[in-house]
MARZATI-261672 format. One record per residue (C-alpha): x, y, z; residue in one letter. Coordinates in Angstrom, 1 decimal, decimal comma. Example, Ala and Ser with C-alpha at 12.3 -4.5 7.8 and 13.67 -1.06 7.14 Angstrom:
BEGIN
{east: 12,3	north: -4,5	up: 7,8	code: A}
{east: 13,7	north: -1,1	up: 7,1	code: S}
END
This chain:
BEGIN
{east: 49,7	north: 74,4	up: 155,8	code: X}
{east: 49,2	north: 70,9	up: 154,4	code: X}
{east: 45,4	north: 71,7	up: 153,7	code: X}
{east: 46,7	north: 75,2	up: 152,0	code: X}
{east: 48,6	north: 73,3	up: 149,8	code: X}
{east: 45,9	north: 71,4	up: 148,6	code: X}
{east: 44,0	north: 73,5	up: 148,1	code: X}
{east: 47,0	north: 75,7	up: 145,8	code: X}
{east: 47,2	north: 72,0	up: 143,8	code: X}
{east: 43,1	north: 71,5	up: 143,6	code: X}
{east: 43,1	north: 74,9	up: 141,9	code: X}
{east: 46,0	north: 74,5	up: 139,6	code: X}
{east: 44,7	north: 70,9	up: 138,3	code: X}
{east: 41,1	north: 72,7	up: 137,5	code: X}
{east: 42,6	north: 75,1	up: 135,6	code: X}
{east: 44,5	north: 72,9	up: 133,7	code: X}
{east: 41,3	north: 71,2	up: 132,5	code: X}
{east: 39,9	north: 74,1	up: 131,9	code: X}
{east: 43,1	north: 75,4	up: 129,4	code: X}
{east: 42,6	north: 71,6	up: 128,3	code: X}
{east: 38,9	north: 71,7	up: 127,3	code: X}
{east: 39,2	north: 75,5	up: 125,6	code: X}
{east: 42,0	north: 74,1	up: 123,4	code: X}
{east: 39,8	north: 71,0	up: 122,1	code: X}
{east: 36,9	north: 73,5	up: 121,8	code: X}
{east: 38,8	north: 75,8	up: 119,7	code: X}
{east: 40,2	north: 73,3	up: 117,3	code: X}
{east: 36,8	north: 71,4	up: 117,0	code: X}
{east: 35,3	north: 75,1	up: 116,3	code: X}
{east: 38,3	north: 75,3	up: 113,5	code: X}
{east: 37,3	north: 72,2	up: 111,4	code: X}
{east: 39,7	north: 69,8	up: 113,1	code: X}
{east: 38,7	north: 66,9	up: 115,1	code: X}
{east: 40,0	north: 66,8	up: 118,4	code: X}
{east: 40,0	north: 64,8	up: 121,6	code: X}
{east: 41,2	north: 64,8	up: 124,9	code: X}
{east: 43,6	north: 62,3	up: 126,0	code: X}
{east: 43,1	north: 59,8	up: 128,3	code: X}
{east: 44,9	north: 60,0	up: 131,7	code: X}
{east: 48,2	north: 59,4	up: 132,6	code: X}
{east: 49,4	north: 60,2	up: 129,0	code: X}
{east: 52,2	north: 62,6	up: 128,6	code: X}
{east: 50,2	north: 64,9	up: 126,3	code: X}
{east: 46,9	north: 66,3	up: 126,7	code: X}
{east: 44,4	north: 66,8	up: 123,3	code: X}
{east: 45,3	north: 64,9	up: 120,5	code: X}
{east: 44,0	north: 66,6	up: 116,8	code: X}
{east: 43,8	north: 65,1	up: 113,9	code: X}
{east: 45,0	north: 67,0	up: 110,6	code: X}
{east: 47,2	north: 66,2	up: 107,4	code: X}
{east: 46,4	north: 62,9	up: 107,3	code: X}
{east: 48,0	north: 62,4	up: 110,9	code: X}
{east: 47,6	north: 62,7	up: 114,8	code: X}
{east: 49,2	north: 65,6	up: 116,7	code: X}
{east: 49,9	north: 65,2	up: 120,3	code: X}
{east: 49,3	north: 68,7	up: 122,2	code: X}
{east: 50,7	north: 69,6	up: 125,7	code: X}
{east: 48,8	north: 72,5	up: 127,0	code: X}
{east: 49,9	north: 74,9	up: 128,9	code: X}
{east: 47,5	north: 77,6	up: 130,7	code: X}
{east: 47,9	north: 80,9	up: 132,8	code: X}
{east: 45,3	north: 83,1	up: 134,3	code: X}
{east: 46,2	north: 86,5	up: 132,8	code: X}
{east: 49,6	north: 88,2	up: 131,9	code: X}
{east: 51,6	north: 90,0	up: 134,2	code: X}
{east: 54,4	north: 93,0	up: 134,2	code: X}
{east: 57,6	north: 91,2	up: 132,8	code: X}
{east: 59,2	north: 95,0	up: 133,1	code: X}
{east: 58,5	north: 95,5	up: 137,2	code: X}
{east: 61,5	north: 97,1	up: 137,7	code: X}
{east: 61,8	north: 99,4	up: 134,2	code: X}
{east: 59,7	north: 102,7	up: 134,0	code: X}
{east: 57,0	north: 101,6	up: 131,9	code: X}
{east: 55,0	north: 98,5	up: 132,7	code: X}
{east: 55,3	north: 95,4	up: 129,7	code: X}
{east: 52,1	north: 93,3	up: 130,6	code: X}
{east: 53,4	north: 89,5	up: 128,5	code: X}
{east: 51,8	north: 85,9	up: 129,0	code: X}
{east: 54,1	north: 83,5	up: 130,2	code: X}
{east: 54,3	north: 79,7	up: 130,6	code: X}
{east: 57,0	north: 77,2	up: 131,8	code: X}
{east: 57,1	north: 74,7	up: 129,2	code: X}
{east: 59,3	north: 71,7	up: 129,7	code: X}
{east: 58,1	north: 70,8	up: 133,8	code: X}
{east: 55,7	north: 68,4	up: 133,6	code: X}
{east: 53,8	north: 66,6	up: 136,5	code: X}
{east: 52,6	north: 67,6	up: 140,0	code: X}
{east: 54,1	north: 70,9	up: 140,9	code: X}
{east: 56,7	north: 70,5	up: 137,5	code: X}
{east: 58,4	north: 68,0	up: 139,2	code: X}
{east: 58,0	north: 65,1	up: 136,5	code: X}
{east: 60,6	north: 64,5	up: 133,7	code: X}
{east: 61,5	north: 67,4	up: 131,8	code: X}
{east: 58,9	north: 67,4	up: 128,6	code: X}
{east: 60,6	north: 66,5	up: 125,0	code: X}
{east: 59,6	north: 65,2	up: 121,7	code: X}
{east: 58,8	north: 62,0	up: 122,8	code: X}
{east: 56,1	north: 63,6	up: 125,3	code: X}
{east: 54,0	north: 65,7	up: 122,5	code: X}
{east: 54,3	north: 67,4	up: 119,0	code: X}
{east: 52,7	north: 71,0	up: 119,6	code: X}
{east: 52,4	north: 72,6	up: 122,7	code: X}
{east: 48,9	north: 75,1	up: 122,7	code: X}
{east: 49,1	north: 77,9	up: 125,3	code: X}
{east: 46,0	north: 79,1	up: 126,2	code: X}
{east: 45,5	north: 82,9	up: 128,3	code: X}
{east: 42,2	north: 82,2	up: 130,1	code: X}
{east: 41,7	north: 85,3	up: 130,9	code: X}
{east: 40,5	north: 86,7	up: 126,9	code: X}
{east: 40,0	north: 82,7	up: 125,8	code: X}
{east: 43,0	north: 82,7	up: 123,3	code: X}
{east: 45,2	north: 80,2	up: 122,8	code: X}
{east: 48,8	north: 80,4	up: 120,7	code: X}
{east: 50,0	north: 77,3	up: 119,2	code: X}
{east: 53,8	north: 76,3	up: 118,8	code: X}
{east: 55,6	north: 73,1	up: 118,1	code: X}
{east: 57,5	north: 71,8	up: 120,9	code: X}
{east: 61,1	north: 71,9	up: 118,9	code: X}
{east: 60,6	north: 76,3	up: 118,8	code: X}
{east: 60,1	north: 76,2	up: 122,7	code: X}
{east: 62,9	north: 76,4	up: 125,5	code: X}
{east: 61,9	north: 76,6	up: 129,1	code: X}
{east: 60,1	north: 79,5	up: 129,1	code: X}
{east: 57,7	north: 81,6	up: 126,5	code: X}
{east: 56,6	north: 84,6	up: 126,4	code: X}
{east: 53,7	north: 86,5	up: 124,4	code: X}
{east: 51,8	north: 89,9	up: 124,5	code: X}
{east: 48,8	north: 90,2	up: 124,9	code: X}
{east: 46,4	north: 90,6	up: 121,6	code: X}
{east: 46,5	north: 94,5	up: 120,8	code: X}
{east: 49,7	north: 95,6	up: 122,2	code: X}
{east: 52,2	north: 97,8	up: 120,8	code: X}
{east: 55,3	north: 97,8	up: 122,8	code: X}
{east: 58,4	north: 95,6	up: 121,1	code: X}
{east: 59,0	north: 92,5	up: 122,5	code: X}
{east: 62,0	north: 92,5	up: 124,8	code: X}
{east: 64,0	north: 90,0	up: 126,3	code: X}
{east: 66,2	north: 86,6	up: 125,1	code: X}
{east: 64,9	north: 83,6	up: 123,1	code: X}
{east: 61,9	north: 83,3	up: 125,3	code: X}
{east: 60,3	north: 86,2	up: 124,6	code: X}
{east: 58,6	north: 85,6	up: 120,8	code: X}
{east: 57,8	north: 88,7	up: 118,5	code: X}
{east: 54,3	north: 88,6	up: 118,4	code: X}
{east: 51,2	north: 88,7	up: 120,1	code: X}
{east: 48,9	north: 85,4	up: 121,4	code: X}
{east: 46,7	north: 85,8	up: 118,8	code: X}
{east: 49,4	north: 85,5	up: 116,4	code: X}
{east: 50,5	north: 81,8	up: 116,3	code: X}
{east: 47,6	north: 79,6	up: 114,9	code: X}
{east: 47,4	north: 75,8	up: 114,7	code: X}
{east: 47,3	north: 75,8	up: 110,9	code: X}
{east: 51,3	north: 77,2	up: 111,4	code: X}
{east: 52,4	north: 75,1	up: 114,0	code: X}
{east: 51,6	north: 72,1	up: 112,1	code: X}
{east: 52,9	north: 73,5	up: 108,6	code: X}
{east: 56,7	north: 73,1	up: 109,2	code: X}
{east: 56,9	north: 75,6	up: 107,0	code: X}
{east: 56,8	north: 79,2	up: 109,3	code: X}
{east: 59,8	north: 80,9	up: 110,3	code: X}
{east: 59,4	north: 82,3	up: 114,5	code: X}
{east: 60,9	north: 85,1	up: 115,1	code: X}
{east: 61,9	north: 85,9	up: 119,1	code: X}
{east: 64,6	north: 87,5	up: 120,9	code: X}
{east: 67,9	north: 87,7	up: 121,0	code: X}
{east: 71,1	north: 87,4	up: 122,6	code: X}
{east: 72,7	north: 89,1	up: 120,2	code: X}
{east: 71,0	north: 92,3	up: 119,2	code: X}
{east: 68,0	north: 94,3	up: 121,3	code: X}
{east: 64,9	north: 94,3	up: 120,3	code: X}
{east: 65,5	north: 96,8	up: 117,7	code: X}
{east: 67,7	north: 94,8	up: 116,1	code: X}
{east: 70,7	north: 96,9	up: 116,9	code: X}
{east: 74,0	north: 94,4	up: 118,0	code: X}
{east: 75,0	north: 94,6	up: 121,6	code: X}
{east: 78,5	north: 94,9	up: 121,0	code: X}
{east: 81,3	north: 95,9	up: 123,8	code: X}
{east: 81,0	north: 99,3	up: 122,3	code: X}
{east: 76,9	north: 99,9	up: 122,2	code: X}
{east: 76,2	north: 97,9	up: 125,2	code: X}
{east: 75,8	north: 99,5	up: 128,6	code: X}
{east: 74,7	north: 98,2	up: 131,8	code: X}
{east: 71,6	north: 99,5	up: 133,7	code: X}
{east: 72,0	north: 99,6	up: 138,0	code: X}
{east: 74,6	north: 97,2	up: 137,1	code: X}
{east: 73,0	north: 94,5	up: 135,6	code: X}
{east: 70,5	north: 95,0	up: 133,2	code: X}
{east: 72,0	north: 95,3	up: 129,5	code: X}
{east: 71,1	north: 98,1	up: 127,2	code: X}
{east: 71,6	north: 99,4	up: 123,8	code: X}
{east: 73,2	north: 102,5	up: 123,2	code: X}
{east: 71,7	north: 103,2	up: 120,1	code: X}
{east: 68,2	north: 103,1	up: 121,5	code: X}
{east: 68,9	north: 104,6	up: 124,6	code: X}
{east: 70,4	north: 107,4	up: 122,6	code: X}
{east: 66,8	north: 107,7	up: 120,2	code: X}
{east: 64,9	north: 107,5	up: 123,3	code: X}
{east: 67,0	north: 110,4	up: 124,5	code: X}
{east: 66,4	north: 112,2	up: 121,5	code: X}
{east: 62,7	north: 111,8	up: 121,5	code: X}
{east: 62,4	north: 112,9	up: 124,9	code: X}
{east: 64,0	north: 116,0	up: 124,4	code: X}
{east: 62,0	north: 117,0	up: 121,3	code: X}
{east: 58,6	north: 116,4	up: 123,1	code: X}
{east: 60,0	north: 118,7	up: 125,9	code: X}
{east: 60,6	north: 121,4	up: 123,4	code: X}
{east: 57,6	north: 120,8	up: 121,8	code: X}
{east: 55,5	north: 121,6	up: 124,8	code: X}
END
C-alpha cells in the first residue's frame, strides 16, 4: 500500500512539472519572458510583463470529466482545486501572498486558461474548447471555455468574469421560492427552463 502511494505521488509531482513547463512554453511562445521558479517557492513560473513580475501558481489536470454524472446528458468541464497547496493539498491554503495569477493548464489538448488568484474560490471549472452546452453550476463554474481566458486579461485588471450563480440558473432566470423546484430532492431547478425544455420536447415529437 505504501509503495502504491508512491507511486500515486511520483505521478502527480510529474505532471505538475509538466503543466509547469507547458505554461512557461506558452508565455515564452507569446512574447513574454518567463521562468520557472526555484524550489520551495510558493508559486511556480514567474513572467515578466508591464513593467513588473507576475507570480503564477499552476494548476494541471489530465483531461475533463462528466460534471453532470447523474443528469441525462453528459457536461464533460475541466476542473482544478485551487487554494490546496503542498503534498496531497495538505499545505496552507494558497492566497495573495502565495502568487498573482493562477494558469490552469488541460494537458490533454495543451491549453492553458489564465485567471488572477482574487477571481478564484476553491474550485474552477471550464469547458472544454468547442463546446456548446451552458455552463451550469455556482461561482465555480466560469462562462466560458479554456481557451477563453488569456494571460493578456488576467493581467489587465481591466476584464469583467462572468460565472455562476447562486442566484439565477444558468439562463439567467432568478431561483425564486416560486420558480425553483427540487430534482430527486436535492438538486435545484428552474421552472422557467424546465418548462422551455418541456416545450421543445414536445414540438420535436410532433415534428417527427
Amino acid at each position: 500500500m505504501e509503495a502504491a502511494n508512491d507511486n500515486v505521488s511520483a505521478r502527480a509531482l510529474e505532471i505538475g512539472k509538466a503543466g509547469e513547463h507547458l505554461v512557461c512554453a506558452d508565455l515564452i511562445l507569446q512574447g513574454y519572458r518567463a521562468f520557472l521558479s526555484d524550489q520551495g517557492l510558493p508559486f511556480d513560473v514567474v513572467a515578466v510583463a508591464n513593467d513588473r513580475l507576475w507570480r503564477v501558481q499552476v494548476k494541471s489536470t489530465l483531461q475533463p470529466k462528466n460534471v453532470n454524472a447523474k443528469g441525462r446528458n453528459p457536461r464533460l468541464s475541466y476542473s482544478w482545486s485551487i487554494r490546496k497547496r503542498g503534498k496531497d493539498g495538505k499545505g496552507d491554503r494558497l492566497t495573495g501572498a502565495h502568487c498573482d495569477l493562477v494558469a490552469l493548464v488541460a494537458l490533454d489538448t495543451r491549453e492553458v486558461a489564465y485567471l488572477p488568484l482574487s477571481e478564484c474560490g476553491q474550485t474552477v471549472q471550464l469547458k472544454p474548447t468547442g463546446s456548446t452546452y451552458t455552463s451550469v453550476g455556482g461561482p465555480s463554474t466560469f462562462d466560458g471555455d479554456v481557451s477563453s481566458y488569456p494571460f493578456a486579461d488576467a493581467i489587465s485588471g481591466t476584464r469583467t468574469y462572468r460565472r455562476g450563480s447562486l442566484e439565477e440558473c444558468p439562463n439567467g432566470h432568478p431561483y425564486t421560492p416560486e420558480n425553483t423546484y427540487f430534482s430527486k430532492g436535492k438538486y435545484r431547478m428552474c421552472r422557467i427552463c424546465a418548462a422551455e425544455s418541456m416545450r421543445k420536447r414536445r414540438a420535436t415529437k410532433e415534428a417527427a
